[in-house]
C-alpha positions in Angstrom: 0.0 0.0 0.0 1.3 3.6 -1.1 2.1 6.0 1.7 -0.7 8.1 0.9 -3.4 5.4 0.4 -2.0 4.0 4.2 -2.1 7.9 5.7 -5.5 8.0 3.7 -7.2 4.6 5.4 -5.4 6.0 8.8 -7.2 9.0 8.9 -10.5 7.4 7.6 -10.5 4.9 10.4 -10.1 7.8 12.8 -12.8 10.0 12.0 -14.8 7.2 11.6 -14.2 6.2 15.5 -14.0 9.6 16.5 -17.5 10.6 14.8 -19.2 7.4 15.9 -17.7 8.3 19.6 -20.7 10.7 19.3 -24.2 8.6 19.3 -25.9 9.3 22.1 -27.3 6.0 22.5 -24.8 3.8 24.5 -25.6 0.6 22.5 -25.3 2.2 19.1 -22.2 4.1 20.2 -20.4 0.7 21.3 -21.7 -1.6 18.3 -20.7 1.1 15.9 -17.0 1.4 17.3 -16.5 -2.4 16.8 -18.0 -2.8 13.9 -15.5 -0.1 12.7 -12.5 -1.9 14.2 -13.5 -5.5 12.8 -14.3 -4.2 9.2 -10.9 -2.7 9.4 -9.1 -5.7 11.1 -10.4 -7.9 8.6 -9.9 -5.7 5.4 -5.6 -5.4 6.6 -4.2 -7.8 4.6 -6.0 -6.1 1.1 -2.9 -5.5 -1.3 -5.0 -4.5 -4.5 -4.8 -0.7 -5.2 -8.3 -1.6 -7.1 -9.9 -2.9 -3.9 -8.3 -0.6 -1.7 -10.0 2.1 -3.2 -13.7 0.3 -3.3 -13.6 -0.3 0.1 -11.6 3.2 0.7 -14.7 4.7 -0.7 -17.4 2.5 0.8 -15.9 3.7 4.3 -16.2 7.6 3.0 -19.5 6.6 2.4 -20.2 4.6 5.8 -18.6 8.4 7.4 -21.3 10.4 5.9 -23.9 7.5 7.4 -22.4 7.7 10.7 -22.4 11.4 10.7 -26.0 11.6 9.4 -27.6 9.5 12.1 -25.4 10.8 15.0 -27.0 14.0 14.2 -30.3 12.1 13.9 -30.0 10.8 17.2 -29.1 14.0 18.9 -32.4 15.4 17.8 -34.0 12.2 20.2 -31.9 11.8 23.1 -33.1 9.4 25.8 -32.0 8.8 29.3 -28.2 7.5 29.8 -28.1 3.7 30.7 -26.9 2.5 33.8 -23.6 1.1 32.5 -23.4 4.8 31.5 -23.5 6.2 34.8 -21.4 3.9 36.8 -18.7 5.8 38.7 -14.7 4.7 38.9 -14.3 3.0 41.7 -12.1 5.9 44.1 -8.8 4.0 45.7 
């Protein structure tokens, strides 16, 4: 893979964990951040430039989905879950 192409898919995979960082929903928040990480984990080993850039672009286009119903779901918060609320334990 091509410098560029790697620094490309590098900072793809970030804003996609960053932006999905922000559903408000606890259970859509956590499925969407390992979703992310197994797509990528499995999709590692790709060497074709061809393939690189389908699945380059179907993650641009997974982004603008992520950022579309983040935004969705800010518009119908709910109450924070319990596992949400738990305090660190103080030592």
């Amino acid at each position: 893979m091509a410098a560029s192409s790697r620094a490309q898919v590098l900072d793809l995979y970030r804003a996609m964990l960053r932006e999905s960082k922000h559903f408000s929903a606890y259970n859509y928040r956590m499925y969407a951040v390992r979703r992310i990480r197994d797509a990528f984990r499995e999709n590692k080993s790709v060497k074709d430039p061809v393939e690189i850039q389908a699945l380059v672009n179907k993650a641009k286009r997974d982004l603008e989905i992520i950022r579309r119903q983040v935004h969705i779901g800010q518009l119908y918060s709910t109450d924070r879950l319990v596992i949400e609320n738990q305090e660190k334990p103080r030592t």
